[in-house]
ZAVEXRO-848535 format. One record per residue (C-alpha): residue number from 1; residue in one letter; z, y, x. Coordinates in steps of 0.05 Angstrom, whole numbers, plus 5000, padded with zeros to 4 digits. Layout:
BEGIN
> num,residuo,Z,Y,X
> NUM,a,Z,Y,X $
...
END
This chain:
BEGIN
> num,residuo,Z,Y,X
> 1,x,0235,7468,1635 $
> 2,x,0207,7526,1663 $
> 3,x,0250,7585,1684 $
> 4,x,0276,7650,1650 $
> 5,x,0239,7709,1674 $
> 6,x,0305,7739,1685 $
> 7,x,0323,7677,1737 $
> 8,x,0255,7687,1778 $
> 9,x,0277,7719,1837 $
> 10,x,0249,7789,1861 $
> 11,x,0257,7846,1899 $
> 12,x,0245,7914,1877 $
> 13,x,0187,7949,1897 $
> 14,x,0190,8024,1911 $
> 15,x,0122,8019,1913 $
> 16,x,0115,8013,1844 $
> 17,x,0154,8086,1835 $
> 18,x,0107,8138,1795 $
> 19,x,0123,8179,1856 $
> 20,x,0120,8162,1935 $
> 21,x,0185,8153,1971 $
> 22,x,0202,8129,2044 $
> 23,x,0214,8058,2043 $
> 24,x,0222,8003,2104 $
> 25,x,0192,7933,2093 $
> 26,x,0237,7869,2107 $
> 27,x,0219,7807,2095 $
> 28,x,0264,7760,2071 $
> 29,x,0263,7698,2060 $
> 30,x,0326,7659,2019 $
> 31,x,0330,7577,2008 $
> 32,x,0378,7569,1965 $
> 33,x,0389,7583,1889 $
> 34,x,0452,7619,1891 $
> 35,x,0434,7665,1934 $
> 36,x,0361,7673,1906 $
> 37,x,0409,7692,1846 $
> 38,x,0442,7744,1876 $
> 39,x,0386,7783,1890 $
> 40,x,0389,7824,1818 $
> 41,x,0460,7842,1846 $
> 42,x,0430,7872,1911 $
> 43,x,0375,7909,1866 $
> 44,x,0428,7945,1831 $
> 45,x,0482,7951,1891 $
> 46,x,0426,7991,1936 $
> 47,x,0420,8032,1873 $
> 48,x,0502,8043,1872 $
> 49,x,0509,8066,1945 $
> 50,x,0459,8108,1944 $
> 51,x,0490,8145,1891 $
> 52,x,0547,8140,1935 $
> 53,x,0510,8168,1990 $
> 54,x,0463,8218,1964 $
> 55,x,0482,8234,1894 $
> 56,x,0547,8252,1901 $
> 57,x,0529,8304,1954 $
> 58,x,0479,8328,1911 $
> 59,x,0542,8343,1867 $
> 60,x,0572,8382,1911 $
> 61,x,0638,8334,1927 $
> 62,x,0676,8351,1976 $
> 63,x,0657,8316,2035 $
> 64,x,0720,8278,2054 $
> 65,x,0720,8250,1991 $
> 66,x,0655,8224,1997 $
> 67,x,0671,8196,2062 $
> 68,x,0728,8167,2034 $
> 69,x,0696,8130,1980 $
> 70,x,0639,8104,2038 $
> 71,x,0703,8079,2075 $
> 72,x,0724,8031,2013 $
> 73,x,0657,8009,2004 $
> 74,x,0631,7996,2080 $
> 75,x,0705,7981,2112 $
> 76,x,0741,7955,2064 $
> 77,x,0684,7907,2029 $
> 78,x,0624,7904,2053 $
> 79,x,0655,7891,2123 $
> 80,x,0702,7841,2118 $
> 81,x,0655,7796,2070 $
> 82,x,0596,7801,2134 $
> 83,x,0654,7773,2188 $
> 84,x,0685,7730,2145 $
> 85,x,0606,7698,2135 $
> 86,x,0591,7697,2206 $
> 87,x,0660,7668,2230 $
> 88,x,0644,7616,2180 $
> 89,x,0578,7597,2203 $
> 90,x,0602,7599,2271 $
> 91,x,0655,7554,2261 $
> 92,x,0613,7501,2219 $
> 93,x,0559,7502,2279 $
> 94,x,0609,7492,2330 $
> 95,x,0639,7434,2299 $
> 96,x,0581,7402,2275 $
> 97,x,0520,7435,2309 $
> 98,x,0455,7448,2262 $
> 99,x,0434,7384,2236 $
> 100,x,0374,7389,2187 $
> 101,x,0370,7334,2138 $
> 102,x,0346,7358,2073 $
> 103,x,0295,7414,2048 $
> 104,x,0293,7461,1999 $
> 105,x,0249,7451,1935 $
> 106,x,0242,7530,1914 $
> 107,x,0251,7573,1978 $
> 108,x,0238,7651,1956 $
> 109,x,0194,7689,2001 $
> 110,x,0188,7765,1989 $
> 111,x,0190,7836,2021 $
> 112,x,0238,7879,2012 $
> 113,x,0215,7959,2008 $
> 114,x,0282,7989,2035 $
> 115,x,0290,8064,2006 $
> 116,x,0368,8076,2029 $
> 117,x,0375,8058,2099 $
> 118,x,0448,8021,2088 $
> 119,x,0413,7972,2034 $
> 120,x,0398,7942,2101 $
> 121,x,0471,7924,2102 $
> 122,x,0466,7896,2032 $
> 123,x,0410,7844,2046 $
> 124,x,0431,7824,2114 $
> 125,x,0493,7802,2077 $
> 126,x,0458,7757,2022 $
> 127,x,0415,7724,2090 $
> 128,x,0474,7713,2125 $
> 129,x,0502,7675,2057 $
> 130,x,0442,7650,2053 $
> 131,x,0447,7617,2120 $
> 132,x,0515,7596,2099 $
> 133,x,0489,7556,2055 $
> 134,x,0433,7530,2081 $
> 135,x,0477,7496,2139 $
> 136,x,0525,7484,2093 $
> 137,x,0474,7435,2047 $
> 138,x,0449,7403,2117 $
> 139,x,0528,7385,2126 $
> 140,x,0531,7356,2056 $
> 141,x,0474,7314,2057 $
> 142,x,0493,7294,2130 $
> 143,x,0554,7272,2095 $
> 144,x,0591,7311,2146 $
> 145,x,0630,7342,2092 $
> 146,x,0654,7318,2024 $
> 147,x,0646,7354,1955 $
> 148,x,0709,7398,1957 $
> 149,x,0684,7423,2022 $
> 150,x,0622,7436,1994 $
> 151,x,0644,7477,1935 $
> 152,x,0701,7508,1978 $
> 153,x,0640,7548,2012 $
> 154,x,0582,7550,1966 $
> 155,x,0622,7580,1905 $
> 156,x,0675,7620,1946 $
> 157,x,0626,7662,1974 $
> 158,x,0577,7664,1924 $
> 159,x,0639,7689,1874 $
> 160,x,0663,7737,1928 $
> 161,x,0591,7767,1934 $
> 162,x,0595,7777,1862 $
> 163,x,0660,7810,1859 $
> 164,x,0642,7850,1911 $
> 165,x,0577,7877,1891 $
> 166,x,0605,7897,1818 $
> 167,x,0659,7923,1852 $
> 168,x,0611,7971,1892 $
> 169,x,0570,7984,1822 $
> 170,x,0634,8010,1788 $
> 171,x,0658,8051,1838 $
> 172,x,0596,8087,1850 $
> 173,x,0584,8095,1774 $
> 174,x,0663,8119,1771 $
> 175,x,0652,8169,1821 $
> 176,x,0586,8196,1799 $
> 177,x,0618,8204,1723 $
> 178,x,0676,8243,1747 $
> 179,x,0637,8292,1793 $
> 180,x,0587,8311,1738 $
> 181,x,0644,8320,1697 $
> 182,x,0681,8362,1747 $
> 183,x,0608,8401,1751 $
> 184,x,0603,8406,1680 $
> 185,x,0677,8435,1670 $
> 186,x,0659,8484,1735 $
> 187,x,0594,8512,1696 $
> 188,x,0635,8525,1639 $
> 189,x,0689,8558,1666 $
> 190,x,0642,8603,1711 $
> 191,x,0603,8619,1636 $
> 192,x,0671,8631,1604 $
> 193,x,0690,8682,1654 $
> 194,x,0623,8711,1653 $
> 195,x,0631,8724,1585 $
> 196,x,0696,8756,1588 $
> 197,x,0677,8798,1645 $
> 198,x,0614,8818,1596 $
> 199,x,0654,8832,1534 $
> 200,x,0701,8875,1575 $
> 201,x,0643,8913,1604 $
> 202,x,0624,8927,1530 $
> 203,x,0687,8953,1503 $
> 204,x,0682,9005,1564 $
> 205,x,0664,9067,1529 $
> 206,x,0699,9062,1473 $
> 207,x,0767,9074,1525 $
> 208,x,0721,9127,1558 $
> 209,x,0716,9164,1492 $
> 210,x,0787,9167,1474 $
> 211,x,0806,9185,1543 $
> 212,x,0754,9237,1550 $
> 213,x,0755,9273,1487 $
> 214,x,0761,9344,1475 $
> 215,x,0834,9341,1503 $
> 216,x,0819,9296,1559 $
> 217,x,0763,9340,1589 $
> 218,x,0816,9400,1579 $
> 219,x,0866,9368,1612 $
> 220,x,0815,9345,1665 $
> 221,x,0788,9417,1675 $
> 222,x,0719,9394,1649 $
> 223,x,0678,9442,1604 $
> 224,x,0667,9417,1533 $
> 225,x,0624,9442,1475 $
> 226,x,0639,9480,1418 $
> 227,x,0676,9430,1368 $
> 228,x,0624,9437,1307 $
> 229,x,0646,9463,1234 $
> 230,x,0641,9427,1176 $
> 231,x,0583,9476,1149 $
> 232,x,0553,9459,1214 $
> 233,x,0549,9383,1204 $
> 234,x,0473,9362,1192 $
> 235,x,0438,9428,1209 $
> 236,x,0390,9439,1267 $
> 237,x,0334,9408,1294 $
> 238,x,0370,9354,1330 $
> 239,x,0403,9286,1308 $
> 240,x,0465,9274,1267 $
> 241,x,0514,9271,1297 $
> 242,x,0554,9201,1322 $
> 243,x,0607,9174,1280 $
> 244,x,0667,9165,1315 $
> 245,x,0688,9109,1360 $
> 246,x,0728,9070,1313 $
> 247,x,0665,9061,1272 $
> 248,x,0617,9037,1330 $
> 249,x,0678,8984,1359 $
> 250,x,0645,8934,1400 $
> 251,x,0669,8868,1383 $
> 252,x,0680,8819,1437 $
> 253,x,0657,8748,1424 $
> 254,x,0725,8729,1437 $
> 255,x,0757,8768,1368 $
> 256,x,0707,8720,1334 $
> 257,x,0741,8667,1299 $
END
């Protein structure tokens, strides 16, 4: 029965961007099928840490959170999952060397275009499980360990690399999602005050008039004009004259409900 498209393992290819980004080439190559598997996970964890990385600076957080949030993901995950792989392997060498009985049917051999320089630490990881397991299937076949052994290893890790790299994803997308909020609720605050520091600016005069009418410029020992009769009102060559200030009242877009 021939296999999913979504099962085919690949690796994605910055290459194939619209655009042209920096990328370094890897090659990998991975034997066995779980960790073949796992390599949709690593597509989409490089993606999550360099939101982690880049986007969220881009967003103007704070740096020591950001720093923070790169502690959980490289000290507090990443790291423990690469010693606890290479104490393993280390241990199952030691006590039973490298024996090489059987052979893969479907070994996986790509390159890996490497935009985010700590993806690096991502795919090391899935080689170093995929070493794992490699030694680990020598073992079996050997008969140099039994089937709970076996499964002890291959699924542990494989379901801890899976945790782990969802894990990553969610954080990442967490973080992201709250600092464009945060962004989002600073633009609009900054507009809000924009306006009110606009609408004020508009309603101005109208304080200007009433303190600087006829009695305000006498009290202020400023010369004023001849108040105009009635008989006056209309007459001359220039314009009416303006209707008082409670009839040209500004209105703030605030006062609109």
């Amino acid at each position: 029965m021939p296999r999913k498209r979504s099962d085919i393992p690949r690796l994605r290819k910055a290459s194939n961007l619209g655009y042209s980004v920096s990328a370094e080439k890897q090659d990998v190559t991975l034997y066995s099928a779980d960790a073949q598997s796992l390599l949709r996970h690593y597509n989409f964890t490089s993606a999550a840490i360099y939101k982690i990385g880049i986007n969220l600076r881009k967003l103007s957080v704070a740096e020591e959170k950001v720093q923070q949030t790169e502690r959980v993901v490289y000290d507090e995950i990443i790291k423990p999952l690469q010693e606890d792989l290479s104490k393993e392997i280390a241990r199952l060498e030691l006590q039973f060397g490298n024996p090489k009985v059987a052979e893969f049917t479907k070994p996986f051999t790509g390159t890996a275009e490497i935009q985010y320089p700590r993806a690096k630490l991502l795919l090391n990881l899935l080689v170093d499980f995929d070493q794992l397991l490699f030694r680990v299937h020598q073992l079996w076949h050997g008969m140099k360990i039994g089937d709970a052994e076996y499964l002890r290893l291959t699924e542990g890790f494989r379901d801890r690399l899976k945790e782990s790299e969802k894990r990553i994803d969610h954080i990442a997308r967490e973080a992201v999602n709250l600092a464009r909020q945060q962004q989002e609720d600073a633009e609009m605050e900054a507009g809000i005050e924009a306006m009110a520091a606009s609408g004020a600016s508009m309603e101005a005069p109208e304080d200007i008039t009433k303190a600087t009418g006829r009695k305000g410029r006498k009290a202020a020992g400023t010369a004023s004009a001849p108040e105009p009769k009635d008989e006056d009102q209309g007459k001359g060559p220039g314009a009416p004259l303006m209707q008082g200030a409670e009839d040209s009242k500004v209105i703030s877009p605030f006062s609109m409900q």
